[in-house]
Backbone as a chain_set.jsonl record, in Angstrom:
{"seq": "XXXXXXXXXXXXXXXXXXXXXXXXXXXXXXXXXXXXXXXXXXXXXXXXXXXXXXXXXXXXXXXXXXXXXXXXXXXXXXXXXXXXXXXXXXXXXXXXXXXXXXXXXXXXXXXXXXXXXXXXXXXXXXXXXXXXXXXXXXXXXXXXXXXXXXXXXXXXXXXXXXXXXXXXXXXXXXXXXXXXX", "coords": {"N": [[10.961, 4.071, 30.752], [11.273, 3.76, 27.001], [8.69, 3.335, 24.284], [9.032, 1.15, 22.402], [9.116, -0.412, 18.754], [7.965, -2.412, 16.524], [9.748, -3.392, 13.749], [8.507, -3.304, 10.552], [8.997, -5.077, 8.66], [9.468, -7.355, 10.024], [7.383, -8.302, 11.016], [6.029, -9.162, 8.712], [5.618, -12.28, 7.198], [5.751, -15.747, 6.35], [3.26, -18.619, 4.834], [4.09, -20.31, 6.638], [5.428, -19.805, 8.781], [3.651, -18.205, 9.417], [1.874, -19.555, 10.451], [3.298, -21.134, 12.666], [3.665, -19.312, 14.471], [0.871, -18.276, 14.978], [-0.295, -20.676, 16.274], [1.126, -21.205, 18.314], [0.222, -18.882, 19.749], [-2.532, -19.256, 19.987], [-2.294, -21.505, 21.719], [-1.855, -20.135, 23.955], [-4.212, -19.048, 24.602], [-5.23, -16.675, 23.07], [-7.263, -14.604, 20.697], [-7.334, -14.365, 17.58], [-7.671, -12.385, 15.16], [-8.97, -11.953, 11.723], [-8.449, -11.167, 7.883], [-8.45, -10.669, 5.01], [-7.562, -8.534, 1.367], [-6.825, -6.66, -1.356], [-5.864, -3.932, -0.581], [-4.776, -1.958, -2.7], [-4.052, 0.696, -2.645], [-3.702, 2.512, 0.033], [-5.94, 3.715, 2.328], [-7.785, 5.843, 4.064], [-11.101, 4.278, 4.65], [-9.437, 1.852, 4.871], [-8.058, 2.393, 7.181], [-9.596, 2.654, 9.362], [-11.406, 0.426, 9.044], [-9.282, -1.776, 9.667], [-8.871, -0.861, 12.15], [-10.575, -1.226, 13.432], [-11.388, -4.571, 12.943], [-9.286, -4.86, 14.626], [-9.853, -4.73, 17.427], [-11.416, -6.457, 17.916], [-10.342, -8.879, 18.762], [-6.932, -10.078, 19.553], [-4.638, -10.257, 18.528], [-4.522, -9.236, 14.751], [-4.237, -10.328, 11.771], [-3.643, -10.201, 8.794], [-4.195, -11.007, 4.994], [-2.592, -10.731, 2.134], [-3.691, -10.12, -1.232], [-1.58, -11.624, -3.725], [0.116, -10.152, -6.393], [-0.397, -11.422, -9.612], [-2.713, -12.91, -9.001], [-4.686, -10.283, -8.058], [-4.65, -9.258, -10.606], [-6.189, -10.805, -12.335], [-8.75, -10.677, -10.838], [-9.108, -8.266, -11.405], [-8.238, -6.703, -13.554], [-5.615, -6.004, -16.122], [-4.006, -3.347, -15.233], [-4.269, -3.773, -12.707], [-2.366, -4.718, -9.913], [-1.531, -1.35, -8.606], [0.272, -0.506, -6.911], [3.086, -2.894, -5.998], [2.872, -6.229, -4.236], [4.73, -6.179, -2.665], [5.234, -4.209, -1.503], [2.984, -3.254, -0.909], [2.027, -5.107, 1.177], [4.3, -4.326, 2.855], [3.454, -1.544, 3.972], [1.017, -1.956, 4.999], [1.7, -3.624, 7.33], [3.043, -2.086, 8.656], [1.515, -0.342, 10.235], [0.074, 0.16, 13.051], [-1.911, -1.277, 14.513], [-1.908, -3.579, 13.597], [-0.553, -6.853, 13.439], [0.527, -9.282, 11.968], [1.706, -9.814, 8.285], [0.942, -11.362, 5.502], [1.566, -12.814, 2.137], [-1.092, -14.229, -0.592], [-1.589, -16.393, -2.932], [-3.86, -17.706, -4.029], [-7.244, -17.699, -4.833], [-9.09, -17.183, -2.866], [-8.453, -16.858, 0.397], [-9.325, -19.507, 1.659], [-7.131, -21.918, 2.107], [-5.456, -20.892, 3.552], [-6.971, -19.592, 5.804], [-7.778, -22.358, 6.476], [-5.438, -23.353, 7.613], [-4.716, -21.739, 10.105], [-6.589, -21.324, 11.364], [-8.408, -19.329, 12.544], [-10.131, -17.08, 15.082], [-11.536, -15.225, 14.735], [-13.26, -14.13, 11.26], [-12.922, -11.668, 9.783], [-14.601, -9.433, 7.014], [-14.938, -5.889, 5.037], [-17.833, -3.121, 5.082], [-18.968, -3.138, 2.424], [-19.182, -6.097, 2.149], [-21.196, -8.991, 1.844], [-21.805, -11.571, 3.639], [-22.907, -14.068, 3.018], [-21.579, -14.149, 0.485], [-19.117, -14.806, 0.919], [-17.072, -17.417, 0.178], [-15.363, -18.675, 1.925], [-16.47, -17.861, 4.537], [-18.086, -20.355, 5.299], [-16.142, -22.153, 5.743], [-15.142, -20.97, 8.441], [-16.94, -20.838, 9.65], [-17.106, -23.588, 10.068], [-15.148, -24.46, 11.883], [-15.641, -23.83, 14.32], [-15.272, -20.891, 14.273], [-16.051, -17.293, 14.111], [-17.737, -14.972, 12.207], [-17.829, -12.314, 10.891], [-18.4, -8.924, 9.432], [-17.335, -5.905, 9.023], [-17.54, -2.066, 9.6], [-18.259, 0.817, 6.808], [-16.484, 3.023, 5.345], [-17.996, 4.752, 3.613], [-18.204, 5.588, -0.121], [-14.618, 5.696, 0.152], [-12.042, 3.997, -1.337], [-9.726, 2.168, -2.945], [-10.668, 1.749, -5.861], [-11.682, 3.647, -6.483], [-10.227, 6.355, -5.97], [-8.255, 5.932, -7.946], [-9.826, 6.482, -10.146], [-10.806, 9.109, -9.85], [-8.525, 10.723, -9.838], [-7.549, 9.944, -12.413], [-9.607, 11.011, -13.403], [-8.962, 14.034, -12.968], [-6.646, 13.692, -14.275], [-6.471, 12.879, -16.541], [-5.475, 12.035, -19.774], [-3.012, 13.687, -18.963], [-1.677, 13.02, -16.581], [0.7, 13.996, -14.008], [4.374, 13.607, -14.483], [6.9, 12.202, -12.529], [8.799, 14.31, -10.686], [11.513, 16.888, -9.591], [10.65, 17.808, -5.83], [9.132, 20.518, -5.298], [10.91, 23.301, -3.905], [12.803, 21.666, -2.892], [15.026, 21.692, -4.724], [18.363, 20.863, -5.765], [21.465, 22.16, -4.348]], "CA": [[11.323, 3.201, 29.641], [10.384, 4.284, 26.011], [8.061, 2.526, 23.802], [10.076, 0.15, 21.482], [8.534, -0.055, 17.339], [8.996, -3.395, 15.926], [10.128, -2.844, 12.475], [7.183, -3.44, 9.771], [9.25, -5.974, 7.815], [9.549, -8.045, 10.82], [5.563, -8.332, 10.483], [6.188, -9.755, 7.592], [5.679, -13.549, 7.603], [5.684, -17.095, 5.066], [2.195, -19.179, 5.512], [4.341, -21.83, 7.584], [5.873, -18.907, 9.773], [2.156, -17.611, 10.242], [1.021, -20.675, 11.516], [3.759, -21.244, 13.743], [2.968, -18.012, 15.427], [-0.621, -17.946, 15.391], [-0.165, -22.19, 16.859], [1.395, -20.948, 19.767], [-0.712, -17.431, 20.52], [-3.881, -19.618, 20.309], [-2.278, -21.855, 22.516], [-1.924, -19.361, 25.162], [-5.577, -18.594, 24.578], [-5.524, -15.674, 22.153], [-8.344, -15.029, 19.628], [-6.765, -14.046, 16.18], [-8.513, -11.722, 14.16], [-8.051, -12.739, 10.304], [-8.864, -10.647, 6.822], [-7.839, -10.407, 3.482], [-7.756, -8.397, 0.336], [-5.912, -6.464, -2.226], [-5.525, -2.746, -0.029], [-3.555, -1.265, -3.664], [-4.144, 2.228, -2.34], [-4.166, 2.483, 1.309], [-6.424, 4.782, 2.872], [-8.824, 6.171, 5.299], [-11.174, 3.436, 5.038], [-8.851, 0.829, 5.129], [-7.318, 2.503, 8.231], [-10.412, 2.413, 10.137], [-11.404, -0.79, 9.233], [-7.995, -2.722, 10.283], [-8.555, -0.617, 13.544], [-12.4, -2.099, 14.042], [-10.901, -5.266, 13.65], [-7.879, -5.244, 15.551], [-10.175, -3.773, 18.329], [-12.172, -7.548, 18.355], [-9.551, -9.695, 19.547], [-5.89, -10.355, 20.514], [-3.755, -9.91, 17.416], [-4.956, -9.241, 13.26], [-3.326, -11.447, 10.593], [-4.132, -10.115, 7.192], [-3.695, -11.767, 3.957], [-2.965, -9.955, 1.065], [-3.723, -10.9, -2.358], [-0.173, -11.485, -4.61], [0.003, -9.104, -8.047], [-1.2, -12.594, -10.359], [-4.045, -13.264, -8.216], [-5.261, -9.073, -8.262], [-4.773, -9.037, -12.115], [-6.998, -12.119, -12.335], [-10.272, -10.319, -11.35], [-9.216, -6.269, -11.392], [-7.771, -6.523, -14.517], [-3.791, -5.458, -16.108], [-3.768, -2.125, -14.976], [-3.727, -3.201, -11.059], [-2.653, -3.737, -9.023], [-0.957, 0.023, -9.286], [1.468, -0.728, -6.089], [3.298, -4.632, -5.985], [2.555, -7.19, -3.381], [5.999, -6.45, -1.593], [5.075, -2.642, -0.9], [1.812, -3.011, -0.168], [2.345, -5.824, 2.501], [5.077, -3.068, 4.132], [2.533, -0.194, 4.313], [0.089, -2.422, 5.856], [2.55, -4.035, 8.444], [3.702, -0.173, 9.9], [0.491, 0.352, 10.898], [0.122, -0.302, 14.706], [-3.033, -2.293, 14.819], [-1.45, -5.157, 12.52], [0.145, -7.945, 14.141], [1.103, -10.069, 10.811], [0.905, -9.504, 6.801], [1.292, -12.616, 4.786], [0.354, -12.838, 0.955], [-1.847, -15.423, -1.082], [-1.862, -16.324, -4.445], [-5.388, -18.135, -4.316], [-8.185, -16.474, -5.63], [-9.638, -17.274, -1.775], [-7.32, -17.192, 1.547], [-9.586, -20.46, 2.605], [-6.265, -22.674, 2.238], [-4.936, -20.423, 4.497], [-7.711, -19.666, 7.158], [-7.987, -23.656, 7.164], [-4.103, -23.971, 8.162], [-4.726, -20.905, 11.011], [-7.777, -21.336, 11.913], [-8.463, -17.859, 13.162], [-10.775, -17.028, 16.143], [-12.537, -14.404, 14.095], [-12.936, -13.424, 10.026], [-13.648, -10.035, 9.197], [-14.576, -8.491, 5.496], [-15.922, -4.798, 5.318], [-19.057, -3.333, 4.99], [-18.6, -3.618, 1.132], [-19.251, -7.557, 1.561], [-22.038, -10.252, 2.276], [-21.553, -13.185, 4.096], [-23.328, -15.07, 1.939], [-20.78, -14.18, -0.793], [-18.07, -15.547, 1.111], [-16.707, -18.713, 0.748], [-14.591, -18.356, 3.343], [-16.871, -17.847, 5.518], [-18.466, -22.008, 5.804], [-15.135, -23.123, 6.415], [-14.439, -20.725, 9.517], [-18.223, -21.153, 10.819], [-17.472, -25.012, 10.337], [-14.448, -25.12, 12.871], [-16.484, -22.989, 15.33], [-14.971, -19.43, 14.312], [-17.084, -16.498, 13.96], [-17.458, -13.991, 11.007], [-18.088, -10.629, 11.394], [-18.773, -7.577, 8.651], [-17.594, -4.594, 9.861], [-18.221, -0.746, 9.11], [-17.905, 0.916, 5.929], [-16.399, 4.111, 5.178], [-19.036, 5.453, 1.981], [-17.114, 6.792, -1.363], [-13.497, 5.504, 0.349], [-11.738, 2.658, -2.172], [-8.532, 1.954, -3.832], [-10.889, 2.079, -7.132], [-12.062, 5.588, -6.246], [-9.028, 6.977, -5.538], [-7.759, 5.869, -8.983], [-11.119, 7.115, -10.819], [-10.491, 10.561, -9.15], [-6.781, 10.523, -10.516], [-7.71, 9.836, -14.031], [-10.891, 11.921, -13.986], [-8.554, 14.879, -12.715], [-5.484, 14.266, -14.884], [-6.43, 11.986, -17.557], [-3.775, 11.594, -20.047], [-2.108, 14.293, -18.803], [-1.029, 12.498, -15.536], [2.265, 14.534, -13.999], [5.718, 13.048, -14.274], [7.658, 12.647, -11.194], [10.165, 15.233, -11.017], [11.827, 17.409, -8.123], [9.795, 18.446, -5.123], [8.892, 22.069, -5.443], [11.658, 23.668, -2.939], [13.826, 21.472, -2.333], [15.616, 21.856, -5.606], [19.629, 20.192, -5.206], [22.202, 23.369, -4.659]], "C": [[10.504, 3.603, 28.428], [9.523, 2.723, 25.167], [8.802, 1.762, 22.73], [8.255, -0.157, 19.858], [9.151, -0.921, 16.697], [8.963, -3.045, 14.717], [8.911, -3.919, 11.669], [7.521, -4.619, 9.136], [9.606, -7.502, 8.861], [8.001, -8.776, 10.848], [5.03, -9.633, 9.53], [5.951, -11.305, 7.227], [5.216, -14.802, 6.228], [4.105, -17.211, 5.494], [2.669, -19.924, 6.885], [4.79, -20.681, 8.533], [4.323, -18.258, 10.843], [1.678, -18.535, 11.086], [1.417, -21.483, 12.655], [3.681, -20.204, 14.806], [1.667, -18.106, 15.985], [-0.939, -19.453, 16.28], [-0.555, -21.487, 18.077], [0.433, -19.411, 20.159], [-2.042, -18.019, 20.511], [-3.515, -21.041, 21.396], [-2.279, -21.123, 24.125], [-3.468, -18.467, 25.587], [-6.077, -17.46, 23.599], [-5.682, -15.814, 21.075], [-7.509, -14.379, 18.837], [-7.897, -13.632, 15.603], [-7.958, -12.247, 12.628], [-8.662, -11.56, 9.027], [-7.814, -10.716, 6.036], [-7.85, -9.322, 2.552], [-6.579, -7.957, -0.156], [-4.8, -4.985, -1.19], [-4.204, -2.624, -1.063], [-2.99, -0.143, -2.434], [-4.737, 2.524, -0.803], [-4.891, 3.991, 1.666], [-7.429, 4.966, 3.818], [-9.921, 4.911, 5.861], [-11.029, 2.518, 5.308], [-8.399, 0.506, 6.544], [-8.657, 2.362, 9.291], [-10.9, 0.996, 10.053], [-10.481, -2.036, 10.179], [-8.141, -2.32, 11.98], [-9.838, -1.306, 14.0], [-11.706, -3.213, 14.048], [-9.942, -5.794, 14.75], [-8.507, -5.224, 16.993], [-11.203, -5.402, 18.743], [-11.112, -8.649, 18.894], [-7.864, -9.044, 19.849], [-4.346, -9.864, 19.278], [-4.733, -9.569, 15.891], [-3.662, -9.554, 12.581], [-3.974, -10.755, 9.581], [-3.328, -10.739, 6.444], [-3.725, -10.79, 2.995], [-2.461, -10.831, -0.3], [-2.141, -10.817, -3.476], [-0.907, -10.903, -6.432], [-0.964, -10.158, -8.906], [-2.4, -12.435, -9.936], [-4.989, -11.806, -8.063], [-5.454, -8.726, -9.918], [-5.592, -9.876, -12.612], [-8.411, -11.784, -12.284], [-10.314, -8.435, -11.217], [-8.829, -6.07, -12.949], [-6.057, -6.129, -14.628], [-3.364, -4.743, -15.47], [-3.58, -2.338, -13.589], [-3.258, -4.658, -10.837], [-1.872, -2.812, -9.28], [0.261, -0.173, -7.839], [1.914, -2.422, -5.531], [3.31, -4.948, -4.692], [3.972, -6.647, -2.308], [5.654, -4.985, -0.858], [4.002, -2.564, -0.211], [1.921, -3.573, 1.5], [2.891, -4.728, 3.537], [4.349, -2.141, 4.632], [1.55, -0.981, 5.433], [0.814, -2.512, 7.297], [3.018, -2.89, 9.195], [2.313, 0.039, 10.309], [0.252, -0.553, 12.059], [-1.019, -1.467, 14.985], [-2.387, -3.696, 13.945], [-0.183, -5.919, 13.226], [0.9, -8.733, 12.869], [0.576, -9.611, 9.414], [1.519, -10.752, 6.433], [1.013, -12.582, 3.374], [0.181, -14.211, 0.436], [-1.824, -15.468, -2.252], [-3.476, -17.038, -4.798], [-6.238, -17.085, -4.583], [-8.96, -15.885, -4.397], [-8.059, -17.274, -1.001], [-8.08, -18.625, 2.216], [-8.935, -21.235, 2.526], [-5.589, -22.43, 3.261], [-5.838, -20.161, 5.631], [-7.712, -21.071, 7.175], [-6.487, -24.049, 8.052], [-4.301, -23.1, 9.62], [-5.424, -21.111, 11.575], [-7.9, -20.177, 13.086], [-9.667, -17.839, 13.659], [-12.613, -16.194, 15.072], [-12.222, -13.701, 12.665], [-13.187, -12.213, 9.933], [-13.427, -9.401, 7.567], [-14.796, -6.931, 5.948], [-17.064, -4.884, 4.822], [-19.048, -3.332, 3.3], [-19.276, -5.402, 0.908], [-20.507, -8.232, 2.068], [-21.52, -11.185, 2.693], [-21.613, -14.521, 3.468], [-22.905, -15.319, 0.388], [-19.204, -14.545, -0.425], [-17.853, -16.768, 1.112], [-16.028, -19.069, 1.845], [-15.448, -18.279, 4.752], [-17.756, -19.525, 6.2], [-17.511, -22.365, 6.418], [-14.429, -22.367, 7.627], [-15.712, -21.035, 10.708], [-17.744, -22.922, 11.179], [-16.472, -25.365, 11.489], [-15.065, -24.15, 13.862], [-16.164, -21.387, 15.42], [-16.324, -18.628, 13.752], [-16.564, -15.665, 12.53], [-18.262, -13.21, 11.042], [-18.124, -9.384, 9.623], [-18.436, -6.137, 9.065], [-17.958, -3.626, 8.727], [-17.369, -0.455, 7.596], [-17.833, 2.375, 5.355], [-16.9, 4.315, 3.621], [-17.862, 6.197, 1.473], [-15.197, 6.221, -0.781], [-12.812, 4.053, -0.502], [-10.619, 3.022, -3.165], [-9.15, 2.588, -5.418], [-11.223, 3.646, -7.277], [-10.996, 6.16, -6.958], [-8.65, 7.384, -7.173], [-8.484, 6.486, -9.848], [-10.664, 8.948, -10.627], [-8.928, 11.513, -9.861], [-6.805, 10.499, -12.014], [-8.368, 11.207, -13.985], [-10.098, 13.415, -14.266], [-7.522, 15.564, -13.945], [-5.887, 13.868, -16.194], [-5.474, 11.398, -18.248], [-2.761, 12.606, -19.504], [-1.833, 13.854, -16.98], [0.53, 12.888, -15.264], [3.129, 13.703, -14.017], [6.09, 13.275, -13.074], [8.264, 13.476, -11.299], [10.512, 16.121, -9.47], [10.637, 17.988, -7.173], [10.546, 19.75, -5.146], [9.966, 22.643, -3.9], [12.652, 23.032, -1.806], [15.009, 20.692, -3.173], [17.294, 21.345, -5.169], [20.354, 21.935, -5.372], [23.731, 23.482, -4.469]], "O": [[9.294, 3.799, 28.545], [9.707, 1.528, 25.395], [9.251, 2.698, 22.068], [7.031, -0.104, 19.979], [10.3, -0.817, 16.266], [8.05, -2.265, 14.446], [8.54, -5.014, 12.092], [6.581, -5.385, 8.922], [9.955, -8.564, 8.345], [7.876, -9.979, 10.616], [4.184, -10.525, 9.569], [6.791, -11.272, 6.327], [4.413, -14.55, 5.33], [3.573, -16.372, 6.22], [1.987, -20.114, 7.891], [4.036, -20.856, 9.489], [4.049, -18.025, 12.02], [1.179, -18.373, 12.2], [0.723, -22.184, 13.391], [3.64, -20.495, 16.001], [1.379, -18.038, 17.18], [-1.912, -19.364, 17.028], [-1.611, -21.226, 18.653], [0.127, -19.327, 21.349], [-2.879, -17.301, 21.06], [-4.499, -21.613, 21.865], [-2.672, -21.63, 25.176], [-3.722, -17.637, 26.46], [-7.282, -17.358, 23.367], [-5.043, -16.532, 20.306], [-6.756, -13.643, 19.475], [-8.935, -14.287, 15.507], [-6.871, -12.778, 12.398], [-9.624, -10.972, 9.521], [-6.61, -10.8, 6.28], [-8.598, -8.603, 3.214], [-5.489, -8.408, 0.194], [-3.574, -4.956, -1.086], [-3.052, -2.934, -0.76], [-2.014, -0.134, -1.684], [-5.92, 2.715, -0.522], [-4.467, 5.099, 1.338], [-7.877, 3.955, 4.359], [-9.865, 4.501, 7.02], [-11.895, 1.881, 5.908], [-8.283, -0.582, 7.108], [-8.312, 1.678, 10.255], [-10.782, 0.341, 11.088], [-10.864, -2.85, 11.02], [-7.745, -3.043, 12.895], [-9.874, -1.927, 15.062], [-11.126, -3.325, 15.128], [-9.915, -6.803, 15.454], [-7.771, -5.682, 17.867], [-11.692, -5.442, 19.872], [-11.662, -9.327, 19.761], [-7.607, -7.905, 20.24], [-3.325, -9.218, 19.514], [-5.93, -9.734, 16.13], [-2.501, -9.188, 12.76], [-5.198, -10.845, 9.678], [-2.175, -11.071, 6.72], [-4.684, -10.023, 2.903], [-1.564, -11.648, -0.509], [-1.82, -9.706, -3.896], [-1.857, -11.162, -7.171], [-2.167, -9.903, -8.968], [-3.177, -11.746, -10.597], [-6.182, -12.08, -7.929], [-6.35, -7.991, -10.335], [-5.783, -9.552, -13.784], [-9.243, -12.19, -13.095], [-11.246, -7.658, -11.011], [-9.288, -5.052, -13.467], [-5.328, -5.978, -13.648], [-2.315, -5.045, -14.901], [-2.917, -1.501, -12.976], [-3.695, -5.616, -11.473], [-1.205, -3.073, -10.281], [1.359, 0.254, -8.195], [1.175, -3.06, -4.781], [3.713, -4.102, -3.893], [3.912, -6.908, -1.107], [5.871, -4.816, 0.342], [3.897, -1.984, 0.87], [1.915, -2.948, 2.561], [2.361, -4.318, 4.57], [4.55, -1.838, 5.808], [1.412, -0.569, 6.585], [0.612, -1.72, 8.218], [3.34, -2.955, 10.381], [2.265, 1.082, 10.96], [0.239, -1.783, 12.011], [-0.798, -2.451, 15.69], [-2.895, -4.812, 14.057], [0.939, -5.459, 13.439], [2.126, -8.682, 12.973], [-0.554, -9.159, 9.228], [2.529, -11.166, 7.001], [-0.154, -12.205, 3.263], [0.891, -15.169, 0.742], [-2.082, -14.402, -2.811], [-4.081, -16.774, -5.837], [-6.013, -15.875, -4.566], [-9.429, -14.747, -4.392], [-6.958, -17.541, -1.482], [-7.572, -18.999, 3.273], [-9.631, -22.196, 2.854], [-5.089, -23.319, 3.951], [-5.353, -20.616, 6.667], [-7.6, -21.311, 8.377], [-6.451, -24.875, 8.964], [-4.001, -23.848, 10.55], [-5.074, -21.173, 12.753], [-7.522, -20.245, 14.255], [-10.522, -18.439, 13.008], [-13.808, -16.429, 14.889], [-11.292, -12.899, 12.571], [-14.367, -12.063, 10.25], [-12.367, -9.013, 7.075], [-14.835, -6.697, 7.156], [-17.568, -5.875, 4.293], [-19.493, -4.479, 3.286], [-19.716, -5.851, -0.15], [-20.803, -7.671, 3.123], [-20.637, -11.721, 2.023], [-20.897, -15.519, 3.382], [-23.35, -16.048, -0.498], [-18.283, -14.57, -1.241], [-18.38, -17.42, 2.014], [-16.433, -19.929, 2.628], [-15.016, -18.629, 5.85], [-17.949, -19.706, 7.402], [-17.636, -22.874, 7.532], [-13.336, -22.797, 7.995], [-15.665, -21.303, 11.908], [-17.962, -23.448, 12.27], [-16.711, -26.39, 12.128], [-14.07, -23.454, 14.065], [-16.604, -20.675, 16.322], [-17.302, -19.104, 13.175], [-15.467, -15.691, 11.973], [-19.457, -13.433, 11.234], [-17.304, -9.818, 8.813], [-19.304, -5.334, 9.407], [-18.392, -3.847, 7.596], [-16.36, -1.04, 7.201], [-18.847, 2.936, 4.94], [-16.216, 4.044, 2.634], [-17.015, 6.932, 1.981], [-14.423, 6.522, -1.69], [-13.267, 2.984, -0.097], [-10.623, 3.945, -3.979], [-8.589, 3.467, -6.073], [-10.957, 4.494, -8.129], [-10.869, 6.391, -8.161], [-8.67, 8.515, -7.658], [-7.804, 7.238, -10.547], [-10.248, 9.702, -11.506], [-8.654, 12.669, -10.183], [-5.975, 11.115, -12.683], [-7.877, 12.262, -14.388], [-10.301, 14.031, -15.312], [-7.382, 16.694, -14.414], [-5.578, 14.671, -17.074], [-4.722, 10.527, -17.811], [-1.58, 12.283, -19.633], [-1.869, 14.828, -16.228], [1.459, 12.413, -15.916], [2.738, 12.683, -13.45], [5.782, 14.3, -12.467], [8.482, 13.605, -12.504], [9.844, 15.979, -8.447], [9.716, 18.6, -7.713], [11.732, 20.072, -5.077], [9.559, 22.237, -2.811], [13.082, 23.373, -0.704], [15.681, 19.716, -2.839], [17.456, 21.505, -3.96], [19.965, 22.757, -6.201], [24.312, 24.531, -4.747]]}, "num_chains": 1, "name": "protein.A"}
């Protein structure tokens, strides 16, 4: 029997959909991993991260932040890929059980409706700079920090991209050899 590949947009989920899911999978005993952020520009350390958490419990729920709510403290310019794309990229990747997005500036409206087993930031964050993190210690969840791939970041990426092209940033146009004939 082959391996079956639920489709990414299936993933996909409301708050009230999340929390009818995550209800019942913590009724059957399973811990829920939980995180948030923006992930514009997916990459290497994003992908290791999501796999450290996924790797502490039973499912991972991420939240991701909606376009408003990233323009709010990144500024106009990002986010550089919209809330509907990003979510999808996340959701194909195998370790991710649910994507949901948030318009709060915090997901603690949403970890209070879930109440998830375990939070996780990266190594990027403090504890003590989460708010989020009182209100998951206060229903008895844990919060965790994981590892942190050095130099890897959406802002990089973009830095790197300027620095390279500046204004002269290429136009899309045909891929090299496979011209229409």
């Amino acid at each position: 029997m082959g391996l079956t590949c639920q489709s990414s947009r299936d993933k996909i989920k409301t708050a009230e959909e999340l929390t009818a899911l995550m209800s019942a999978r913590q009724e059957r005993g399973e811990k829920i991993v939980f995180t948030n952020g923006v992930f514009d520009i997916l990459h290497v350390g994003h992908a290791r991260y999501l796999a450290e958490a996924r790797a502490l419990g039973d499912g991972l729920v991420i939240a991701v932040n909606a376009d408003e709510s990233v323009r709010s403290f990144k500024g106009d310019l990002r986010p550089i890929v919209p809330l509907g794309e990003r979510m999808e990229m996340l959701a194909s990747l195998a370790c991710v059980d649910y994507v949901t997005p948030f318009s709060t500036r915090t997901p603690t409206p949403l970890i209070e409706q879930i109440r998830p087993a375990i939070y996780v930031k990266g190594g990027d964050y403090r504890e003590a700079d989460l708010p989020e993190a009182e209100v998951v210690r206060g229903y008895g969840g844990d919060v965790q920090i994981l590892s942190l791939v050095a130099g890897r970041s959406s802002t990089n990426i973009i830095a790197r991209i300027c620095a390279a092209y500046g204004p002269e940033v290429p136009t899309p146009g045909p891929v090299a050899g496979l011209a229409k004939g």
